[in-house]
C-alpha positions in Angstrom: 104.3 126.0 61.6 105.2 129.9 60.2 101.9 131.5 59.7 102.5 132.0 55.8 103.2 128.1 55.1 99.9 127.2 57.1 98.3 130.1 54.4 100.5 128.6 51.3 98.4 125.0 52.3 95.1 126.6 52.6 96.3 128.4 49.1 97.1 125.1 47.9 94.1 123.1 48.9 91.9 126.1 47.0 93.8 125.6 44.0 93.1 121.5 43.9 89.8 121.4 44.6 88.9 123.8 41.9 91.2 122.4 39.4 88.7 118.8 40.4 86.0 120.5 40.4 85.6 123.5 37.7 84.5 120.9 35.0 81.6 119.0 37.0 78.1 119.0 35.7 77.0 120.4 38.9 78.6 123.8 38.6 79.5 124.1 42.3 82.6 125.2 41.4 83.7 128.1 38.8 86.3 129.9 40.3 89.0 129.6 43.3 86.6 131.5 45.6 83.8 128.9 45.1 86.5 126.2 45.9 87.4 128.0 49.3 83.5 127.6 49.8 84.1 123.7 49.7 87.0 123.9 51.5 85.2 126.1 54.3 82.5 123.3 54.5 85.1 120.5 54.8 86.7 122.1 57.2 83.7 123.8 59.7 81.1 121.0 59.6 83.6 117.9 59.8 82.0 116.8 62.9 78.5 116.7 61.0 79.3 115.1 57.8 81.7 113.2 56.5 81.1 113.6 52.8 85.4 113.8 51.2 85.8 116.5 48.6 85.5 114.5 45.5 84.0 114.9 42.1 82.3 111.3 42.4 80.6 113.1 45.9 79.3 115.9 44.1 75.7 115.1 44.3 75.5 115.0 48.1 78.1 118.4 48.5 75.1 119.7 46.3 72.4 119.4 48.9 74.0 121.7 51.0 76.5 123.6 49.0 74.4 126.6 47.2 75.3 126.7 43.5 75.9 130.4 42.4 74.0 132.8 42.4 73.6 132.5 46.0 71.3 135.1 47.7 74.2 135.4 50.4 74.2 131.8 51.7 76.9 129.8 50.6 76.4 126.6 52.7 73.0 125.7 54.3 73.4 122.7 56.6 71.1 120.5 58.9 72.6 119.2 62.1 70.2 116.4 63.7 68.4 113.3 62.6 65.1 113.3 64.9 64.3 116.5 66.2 65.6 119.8 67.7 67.6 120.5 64.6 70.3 123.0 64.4 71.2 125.1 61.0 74.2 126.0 60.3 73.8 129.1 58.0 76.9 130.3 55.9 78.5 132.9 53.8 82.2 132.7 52.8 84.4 135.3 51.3 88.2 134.6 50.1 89.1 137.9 50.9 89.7 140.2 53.9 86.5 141.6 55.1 86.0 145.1 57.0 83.9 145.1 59.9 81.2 147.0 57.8 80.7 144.0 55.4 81.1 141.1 57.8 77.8 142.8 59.8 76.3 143.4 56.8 76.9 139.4 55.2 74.9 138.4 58.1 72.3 141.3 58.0 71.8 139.8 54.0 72.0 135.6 55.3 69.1 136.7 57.9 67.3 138.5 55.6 67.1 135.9 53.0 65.7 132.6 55.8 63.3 135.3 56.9 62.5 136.3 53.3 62.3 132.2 52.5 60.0 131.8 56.2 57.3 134.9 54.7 57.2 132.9 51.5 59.8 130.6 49.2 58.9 132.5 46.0 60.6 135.8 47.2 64.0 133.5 47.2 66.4 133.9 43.8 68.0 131.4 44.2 66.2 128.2 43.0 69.2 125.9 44.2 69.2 127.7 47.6 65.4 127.2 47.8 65.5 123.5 46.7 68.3 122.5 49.4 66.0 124.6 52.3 63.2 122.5 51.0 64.5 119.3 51.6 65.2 120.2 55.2 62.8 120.4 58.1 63.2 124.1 58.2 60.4 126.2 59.7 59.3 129.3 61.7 58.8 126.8 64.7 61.5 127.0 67.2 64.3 127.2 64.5 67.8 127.2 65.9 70.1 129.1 63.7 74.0 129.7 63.9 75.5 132.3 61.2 78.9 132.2 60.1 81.1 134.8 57.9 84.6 133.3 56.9 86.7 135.6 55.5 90.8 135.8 54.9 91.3 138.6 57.4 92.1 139.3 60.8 88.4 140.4 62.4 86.8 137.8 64.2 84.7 139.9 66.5 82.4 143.0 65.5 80.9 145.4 68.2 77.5 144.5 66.6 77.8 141.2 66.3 75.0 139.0 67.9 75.0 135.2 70.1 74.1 133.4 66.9 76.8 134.7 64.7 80.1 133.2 64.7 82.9 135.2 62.6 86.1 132.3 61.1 88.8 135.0 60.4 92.2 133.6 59.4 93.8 132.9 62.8 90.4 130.1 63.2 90.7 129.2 59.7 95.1 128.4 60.2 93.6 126.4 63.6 91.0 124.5 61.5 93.5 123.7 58.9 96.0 122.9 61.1 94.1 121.2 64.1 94.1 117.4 64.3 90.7 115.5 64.8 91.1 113.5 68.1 89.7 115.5 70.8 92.2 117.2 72.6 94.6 120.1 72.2 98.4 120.2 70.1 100.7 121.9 72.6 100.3 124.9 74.8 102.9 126.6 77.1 101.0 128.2 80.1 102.5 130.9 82.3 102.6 129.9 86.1 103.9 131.2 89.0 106.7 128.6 90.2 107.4 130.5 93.5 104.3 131.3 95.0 101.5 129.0 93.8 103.1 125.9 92.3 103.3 122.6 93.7 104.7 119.0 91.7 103.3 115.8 92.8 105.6 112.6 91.6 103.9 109.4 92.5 105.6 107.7 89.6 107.5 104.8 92.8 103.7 103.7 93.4 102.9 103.4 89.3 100.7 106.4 89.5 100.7 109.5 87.5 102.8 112.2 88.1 100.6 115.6 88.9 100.7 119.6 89.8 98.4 122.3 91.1 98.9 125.6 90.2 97.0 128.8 89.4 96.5 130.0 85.3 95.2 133.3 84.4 91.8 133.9 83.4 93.1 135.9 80.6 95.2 133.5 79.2 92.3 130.7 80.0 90.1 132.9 77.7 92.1 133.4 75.2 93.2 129.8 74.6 89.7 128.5 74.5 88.5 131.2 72.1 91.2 130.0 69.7 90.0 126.4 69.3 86.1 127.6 69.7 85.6 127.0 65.9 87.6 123.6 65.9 84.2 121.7 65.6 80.9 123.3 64.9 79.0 122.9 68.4 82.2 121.1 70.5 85.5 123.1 71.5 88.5 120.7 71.7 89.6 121.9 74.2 87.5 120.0 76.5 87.3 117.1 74.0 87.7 114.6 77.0 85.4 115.9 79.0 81.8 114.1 79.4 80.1 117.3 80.0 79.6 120.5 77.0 79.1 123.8 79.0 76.0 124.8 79.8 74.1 127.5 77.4 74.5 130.8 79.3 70.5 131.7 78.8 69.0 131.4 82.1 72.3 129.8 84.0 72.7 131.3 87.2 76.1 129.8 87.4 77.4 131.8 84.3 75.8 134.8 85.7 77.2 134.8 89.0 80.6 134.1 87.5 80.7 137.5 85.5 79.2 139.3 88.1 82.5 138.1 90.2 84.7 138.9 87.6 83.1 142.1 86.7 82.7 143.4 90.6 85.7 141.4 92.4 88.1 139.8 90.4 90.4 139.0 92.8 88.1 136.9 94.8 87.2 134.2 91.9 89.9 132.2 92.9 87.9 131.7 96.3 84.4 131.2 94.6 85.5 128.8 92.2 86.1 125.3 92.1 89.2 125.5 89.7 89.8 123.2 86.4 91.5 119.9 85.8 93.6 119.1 83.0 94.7 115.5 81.5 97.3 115.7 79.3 99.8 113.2 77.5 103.0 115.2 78.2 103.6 118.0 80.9 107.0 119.7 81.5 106.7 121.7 84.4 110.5 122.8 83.9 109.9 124.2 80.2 112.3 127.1 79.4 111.7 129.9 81.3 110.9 128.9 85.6 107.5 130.8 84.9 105.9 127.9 82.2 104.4 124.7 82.3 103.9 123.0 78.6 101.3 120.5 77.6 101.1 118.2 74.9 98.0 116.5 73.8 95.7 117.9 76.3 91.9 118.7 77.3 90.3 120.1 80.4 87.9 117.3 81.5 86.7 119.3 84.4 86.3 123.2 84.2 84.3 123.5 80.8 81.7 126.1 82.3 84.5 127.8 84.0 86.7 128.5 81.1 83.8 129.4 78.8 82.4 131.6 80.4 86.3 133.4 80.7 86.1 133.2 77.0 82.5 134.9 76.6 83.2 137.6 78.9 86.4 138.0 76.9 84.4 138.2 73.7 82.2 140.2 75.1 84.4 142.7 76.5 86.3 142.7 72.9 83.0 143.8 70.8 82.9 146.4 73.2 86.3 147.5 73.2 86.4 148.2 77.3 89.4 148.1 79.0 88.2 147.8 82.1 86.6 144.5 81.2 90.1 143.2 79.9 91.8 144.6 83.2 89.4 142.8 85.2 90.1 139.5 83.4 93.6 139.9 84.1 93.5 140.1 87.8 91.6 136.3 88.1 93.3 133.0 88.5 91.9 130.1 88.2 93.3 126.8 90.3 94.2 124.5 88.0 95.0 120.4 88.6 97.0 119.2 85.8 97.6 115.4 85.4 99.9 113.8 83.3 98.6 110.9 81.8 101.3 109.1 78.7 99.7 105.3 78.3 97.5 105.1 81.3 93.9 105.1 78.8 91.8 103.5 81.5 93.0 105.9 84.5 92.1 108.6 81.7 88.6 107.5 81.7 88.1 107.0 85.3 89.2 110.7 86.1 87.4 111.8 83.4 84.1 109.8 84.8 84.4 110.8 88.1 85.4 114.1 87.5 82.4 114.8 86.3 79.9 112.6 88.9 80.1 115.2 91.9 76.4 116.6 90.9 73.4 115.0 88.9 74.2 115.9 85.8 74.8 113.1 83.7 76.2 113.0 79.9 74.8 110.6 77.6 78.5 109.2 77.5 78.4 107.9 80.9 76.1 104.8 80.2 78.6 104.0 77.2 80.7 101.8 79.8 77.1 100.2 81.1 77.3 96.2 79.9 73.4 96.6 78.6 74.6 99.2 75.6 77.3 96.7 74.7 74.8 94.0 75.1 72.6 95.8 72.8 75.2 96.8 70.4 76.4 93.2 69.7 72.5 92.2 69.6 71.6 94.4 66.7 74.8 93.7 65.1 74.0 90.1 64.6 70.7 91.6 62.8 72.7 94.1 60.3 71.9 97.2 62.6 74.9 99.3 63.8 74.0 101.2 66.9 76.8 103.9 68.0 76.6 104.7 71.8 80.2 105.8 72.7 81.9 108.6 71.0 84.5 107.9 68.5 82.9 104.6 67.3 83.3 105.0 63.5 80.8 102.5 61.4 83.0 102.5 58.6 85.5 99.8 60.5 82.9 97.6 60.6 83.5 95.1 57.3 79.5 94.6 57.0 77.2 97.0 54.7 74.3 97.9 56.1 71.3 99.4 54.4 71.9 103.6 55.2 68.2 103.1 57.8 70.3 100.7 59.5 72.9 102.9 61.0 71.6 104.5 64.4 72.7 105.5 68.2 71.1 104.3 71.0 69.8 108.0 71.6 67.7 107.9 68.2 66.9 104.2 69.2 65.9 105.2 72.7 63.1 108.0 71.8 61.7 105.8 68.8 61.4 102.9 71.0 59.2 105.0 73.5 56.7 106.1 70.5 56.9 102.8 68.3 56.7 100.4 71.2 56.1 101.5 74.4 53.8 103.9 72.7 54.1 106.8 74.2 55.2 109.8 71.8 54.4 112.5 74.5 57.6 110.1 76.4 59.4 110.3 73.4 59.5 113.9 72.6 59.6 114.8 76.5 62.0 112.6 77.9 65.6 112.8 75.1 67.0 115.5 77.7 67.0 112.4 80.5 66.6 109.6 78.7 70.4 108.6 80.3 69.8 110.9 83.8 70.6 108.8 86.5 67.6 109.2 88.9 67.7 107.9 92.5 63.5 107.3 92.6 62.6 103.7 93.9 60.1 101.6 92.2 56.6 102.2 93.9 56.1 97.8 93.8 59.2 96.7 94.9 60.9 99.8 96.5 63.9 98.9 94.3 66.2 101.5 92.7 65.9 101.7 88.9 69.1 101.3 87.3 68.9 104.8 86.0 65.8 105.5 85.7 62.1 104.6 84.8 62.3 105.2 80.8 65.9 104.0 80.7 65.6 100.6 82.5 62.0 100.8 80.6 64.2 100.6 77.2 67.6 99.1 77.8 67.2 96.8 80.9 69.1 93.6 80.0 67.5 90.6 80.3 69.0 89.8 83.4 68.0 92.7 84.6 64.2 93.4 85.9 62.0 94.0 83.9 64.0 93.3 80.5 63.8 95.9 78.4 61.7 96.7 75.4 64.8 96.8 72.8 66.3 93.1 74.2 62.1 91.9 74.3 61.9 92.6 71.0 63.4 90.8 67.8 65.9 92.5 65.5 63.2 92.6 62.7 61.0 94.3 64.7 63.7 96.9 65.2 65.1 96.9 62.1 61.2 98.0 61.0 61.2 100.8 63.4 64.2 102.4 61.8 63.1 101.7 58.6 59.9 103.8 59.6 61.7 106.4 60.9 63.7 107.1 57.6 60.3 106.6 55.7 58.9 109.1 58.0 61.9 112.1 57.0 61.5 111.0 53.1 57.8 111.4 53.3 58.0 114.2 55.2 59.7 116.2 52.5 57.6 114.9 49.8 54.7 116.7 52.1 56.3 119.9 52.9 56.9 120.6 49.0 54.1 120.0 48.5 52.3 122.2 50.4 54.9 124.8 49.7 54.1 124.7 45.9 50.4 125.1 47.4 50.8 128.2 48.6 53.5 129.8 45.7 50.4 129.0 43.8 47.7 130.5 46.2 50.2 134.1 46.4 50.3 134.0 42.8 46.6 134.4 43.2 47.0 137.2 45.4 47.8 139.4 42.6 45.1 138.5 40.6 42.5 140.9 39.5 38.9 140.3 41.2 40.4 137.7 43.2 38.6 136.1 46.6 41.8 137.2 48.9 40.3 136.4 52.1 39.5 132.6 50.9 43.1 132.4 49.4 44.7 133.8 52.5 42.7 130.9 54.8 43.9 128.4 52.5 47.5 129.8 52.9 47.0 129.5 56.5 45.6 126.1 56.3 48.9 125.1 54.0 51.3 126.8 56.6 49.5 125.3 59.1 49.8 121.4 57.4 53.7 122.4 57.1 53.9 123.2 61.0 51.9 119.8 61.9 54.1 118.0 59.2 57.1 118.9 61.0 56.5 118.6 64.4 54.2 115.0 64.3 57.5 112.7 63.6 56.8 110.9 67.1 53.3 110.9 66.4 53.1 109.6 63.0 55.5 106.4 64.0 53.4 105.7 66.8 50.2 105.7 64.7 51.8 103.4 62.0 53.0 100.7 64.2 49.5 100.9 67.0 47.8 100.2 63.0 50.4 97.7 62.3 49.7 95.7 65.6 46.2 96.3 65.3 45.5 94.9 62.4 48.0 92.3 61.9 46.8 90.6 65.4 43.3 90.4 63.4 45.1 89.2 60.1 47.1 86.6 61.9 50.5 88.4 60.3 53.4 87.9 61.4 57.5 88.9 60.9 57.0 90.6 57.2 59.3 92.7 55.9 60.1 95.7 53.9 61.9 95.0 50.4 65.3 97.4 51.4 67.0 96.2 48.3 64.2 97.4 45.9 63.8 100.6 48.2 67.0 101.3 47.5 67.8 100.4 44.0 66.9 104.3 42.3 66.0 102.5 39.5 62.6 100.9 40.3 60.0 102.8 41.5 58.8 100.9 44.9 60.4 104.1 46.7 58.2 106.0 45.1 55.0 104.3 45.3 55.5 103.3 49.1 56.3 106.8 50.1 53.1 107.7 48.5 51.1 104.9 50.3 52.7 105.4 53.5 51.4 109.4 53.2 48.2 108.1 52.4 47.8 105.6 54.7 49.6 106.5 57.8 50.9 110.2 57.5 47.8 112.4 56.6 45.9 110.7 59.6 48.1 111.6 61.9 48.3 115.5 60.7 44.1 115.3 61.0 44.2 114.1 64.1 46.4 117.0 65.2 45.0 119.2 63.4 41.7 118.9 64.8 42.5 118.8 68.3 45.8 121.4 68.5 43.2 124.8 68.0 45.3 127.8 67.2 47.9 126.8 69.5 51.6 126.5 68.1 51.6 122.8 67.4 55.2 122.4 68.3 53.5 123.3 72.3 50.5 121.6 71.9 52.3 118.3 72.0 54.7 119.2 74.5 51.4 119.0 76.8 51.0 115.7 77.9 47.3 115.5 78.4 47.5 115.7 74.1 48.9 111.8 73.8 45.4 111.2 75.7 43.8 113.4 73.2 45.7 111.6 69.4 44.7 108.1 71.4 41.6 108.6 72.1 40.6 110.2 68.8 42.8 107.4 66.6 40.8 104.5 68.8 37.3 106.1 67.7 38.7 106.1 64.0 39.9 102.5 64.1 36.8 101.8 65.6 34.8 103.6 63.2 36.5 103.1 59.9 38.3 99.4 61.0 36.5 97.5 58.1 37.8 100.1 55.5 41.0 100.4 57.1 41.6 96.8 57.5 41.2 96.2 53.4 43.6 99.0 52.8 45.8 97.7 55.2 45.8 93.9 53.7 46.3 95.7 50.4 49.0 98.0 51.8 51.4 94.5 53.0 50.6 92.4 49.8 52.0 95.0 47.6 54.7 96.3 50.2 55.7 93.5 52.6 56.9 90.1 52.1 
């Protein structure tokens, strides 16, 4: 497709969504460069939302689309459900941008979160406030990622930093252009057929044909830095492959690797382990004796490899060295390329074991295990859909499920350590290797745990020893536990603003003649403090509710009552409201005293990364309950009657 029809569609698209949108009563949209704003976050943050560019939509596109004036953010988005959150942080300009003002769009994003961090007051913009307030967005190891998309041609500035990412026209035309399965359009590779090429036809014993050759880390670099933007977080390029690359911070791996390119290029070839490729189509005899096209293809072994090709390319492009590029130039990479047409399962095998030569296992890898599709059909049968192999889409399933009710078994996993096994410290330490297969031996038996300790812990089947907690317990009881969890997020924002307003109010007082600054400053510090512990105590706070629920409804002989969902969800009457309210009351503020007491002046994000502090919240909750259990036990009776039937 011509470069100036793939521009005409973009055009196009611009010119429809405004002509939807210019009339809404959320003004969203009042010209064609607001509309290339929606069109950016349909296009960028696919992966993360699946929210279609309609007027009926324009509600949700408001909580993360910034309404103008905009203080230099255009989109603000959350990325995560539980913890660890990513934002995506972005301006957009339908225009061609000089290198001057794409540096200086994200000198003015970054200026503005650290301007909303100091205090939320010295923000303009009241609808870019009001989206950041109903995020979990803190000082507290905050991940951010900028982006600047623009209608030029620069897509890398000398100053540009690791958490900025520049969409320039070439990544927008690849956006627009690119299709959503996981794998790459077409590519023609150079390859030398004389010297290092050799074709492997096994099609007479049914198997796939095959070829090993040698690509150029140039063209290796290049090739992954044009589909880099394709999804925010995942390149397509490696689409079937179980494994992401590794983060460059602290990988010796990625450090070794540039040193070789850097110091002796021509030597990588004998350092490396090389790349495979799975692709639908190969033509080894395309054109020209020198190529080798693919169609529909994706390097499912090699992710670390090409990336850190492309970083030292990007690298070596901010700072215009051609010694850098030259170097680049003079590394191959050996390459295995398979083709694959109709042979799905083979696909998946060569993917799988591709990636099993060293520990480290992908979440994806237990999506073939029978106890996940054990599971999955379980909690079906009790209105929960639980994804736990990418590419499962809910919306082919016919059923509606309340929006609680829709989970992975990732989510499932960590709040099943801190609602039932009761372990939060296990819940927040262990997401990393919840699926890690581990080859330690049960100290009893001697037996090898399926996977490992926490995993067989969780998901053990119940022919498998001992069953696990998600196939011991009844779909109610799990069905509660995710209802808990999305009563913990709502409640969690109905904290955080208010504490927020707390202190707008206490800076306010600040400027106040004859004022008592050092008191008001505490009780800023105390307020910041409450946000910190607010957004941090998510594993916490479930566990308390549900060692409360078990405590007292063994006493009150209590059993299998549930939440009213329909009423929770019906905007129209006001048990959201009021149970939100109880559940801070009862539940919520306890657990933020209990940290609060115990964490000192420690960041509170550490504090409970330390496991001696589960000890600590148990010990002191137990004296509570002990102490208080007569009072508490009334407010709990009172909490059910008016909240569970």
């Amino acid at each position: 497709m011509a470069d100036k029809k793939i521009t005409d569609i973009i055009d196009e698209r611009i010119k429809k969504i405004y002509s939807a949108f210019r009339n809404t009563p959320i003004k969203l949209v009042r010209s064609e460069d607001d509309a290339f704003v929606l069109l950016a976050f349909e296009l960028i943050l696919r992966d993360h939302q699946d929210i279609p560019l309609e007027t009926n939509r324009i509600d949700e596109l408001a909580k993360y689309i910034v309404e103008p004036p905009d203080d230099g953010i255009d989109i603000f988005f959350e990325e995560g459900q539980i913890e660890d959150f990513t934002y995506h942080i972005i301006q957009v300009k339908n225009e061609e941008l000089p290198e001057v003002e794409i540096n200086a769009a994200f000198s003015k994003m970054k200026q503005t979160v650290n301007s909303y961090l100091k205090s939320p007051s010295k923000i303009k913009s009241e609808a870019l406030k009001d989206i950041i307030s109903q995020t979990s967005f803190t000082d507290a190891g905050r991940k951010c990622c900028y982006y600047v998309v623009h209608r030029g041609n620069t897509s890398v500035t000398r100053k540009q930093q690791d958490d900025e990412i520049i969409i320039a026209k070439e990544q927008l035309e690849t956006l627009q252009t690119s299709i959503k399965d996981y794998y790459v359009p077409h590519h023609v590779f150079g390859v030398d057929h004389k010297q290092n090429f050799i074709l492997y036809n096994y099609e007479e014993k049914g198997l796939p044909n095959a070829l090993l050759c040698n690509i150029n880390g140039l063209e290796l670099a290049n090739l992954c830095s044009k589909y880099d933007v394709t999804t925010t977080g995942r390149n397509i390029l490696f689409g079937e492959n179980f494994r992401d690359p590794l983060e460059k911070g602290n990988n010796k791996t990625y450090d070794k690797m540039v040193k070789t390119i850097r110091e002796e290029p021509d030597n990588f070839w004998f350092y490396n382990n090389g790349i495979t490729i799975i692709a639908e189509e190969v033509d080894p005899d395309h054109k020209k004796k020198n190529d080798v096209s693919l169609k529909k293809f994706s390097i499912i072994n090699g992710a670390q490899t090409t990336s850190t090709l492309a970083s030292y390319l990007r690298r070596a492009n901010k700072g215009e060295t051609d010694f850098d590029i030259a170097q680049l130039k003079k590394v191959f990479v050996l390459t295995r390329i398979i083709s694959l047409a109709g042979k799905d399962v083979l696909k998946r095998k060569i993917a799988e074991y591709s990636n099993t030569q060293n520990p480290i296992i992908h979440r994806d890898l237990v999506s073939n295990r029978p106890e996940q599709e054990h599971l999955y059909k379980k909690l079906l049968e009790g209105s929960i859909w639980m994804k736990y192999r990418r590419g499962q889409d809910y919306k082919k399933i016919k059923a509606q499920f309340f929006p609680h009710q829709y989970t992975d078994n990732e989510i499932l996993g960590q709040l099943a350590l801190c609602g039932f096994i009761k372990s939060p410290f296990r819940a927040k330490d262990k997401k990393k290797n919840l699926f890690k297969e581990e080859m330690n031996e049960k100290k009893d038996t001697g037996e090898k745990y399926n996977l490992n300790k926490d995993y067989d812990e969780i998901f053990n089947y119940f022919n498998q020893k001992p069953v696990g907690v998600l196939f011991e317990k009844n779909n109610i009881d799990i069905d509660e536990l995710l209802f808990i969890f999305q009563l913990h997020k709502v409640a969690k924002k109905e904290l955080k603003k208010y504490y927020e307003d707390e202190i707008v109010l206490l800076e306010k007082k600040l400027d106040e003649p004859n004022s008592e600054n050092k008191k008001t400053k505490e009780l800023i510090d105390i307020n910041r403090r409450a946000i910190e512990i607010t957004e941090a105590c998510l594993f916490y706070n479930i566990y308390l509710y549900f060692e409360f629920k078990d405590y007292f409804e063994e006493r009150l002989k209590i059993k299998y009552k549930r939440f009213n969902y329909l009423s929770y969800y019906n905007a129209k009457e006001d048990y959201k409201q009021t149970l939100t309210q109880a559940f801070i009351d009862h539940f919520f503020l306890k657990t933020i005293d209990i940290i609060k007491a115990n964490s000192g002046v420690k960041s509170v994000a550490n504090w409970l990364r330390i496991a001696t502090s589960e000890a600590i919240f148990k010990e002191n909750l137990n004296e509570d309950l002990s102490t208080n259990g007569i009072k508490y036990s009334k407010e709990y009776s009172q909490f059910l009657k008016l909240y569970k039937t």
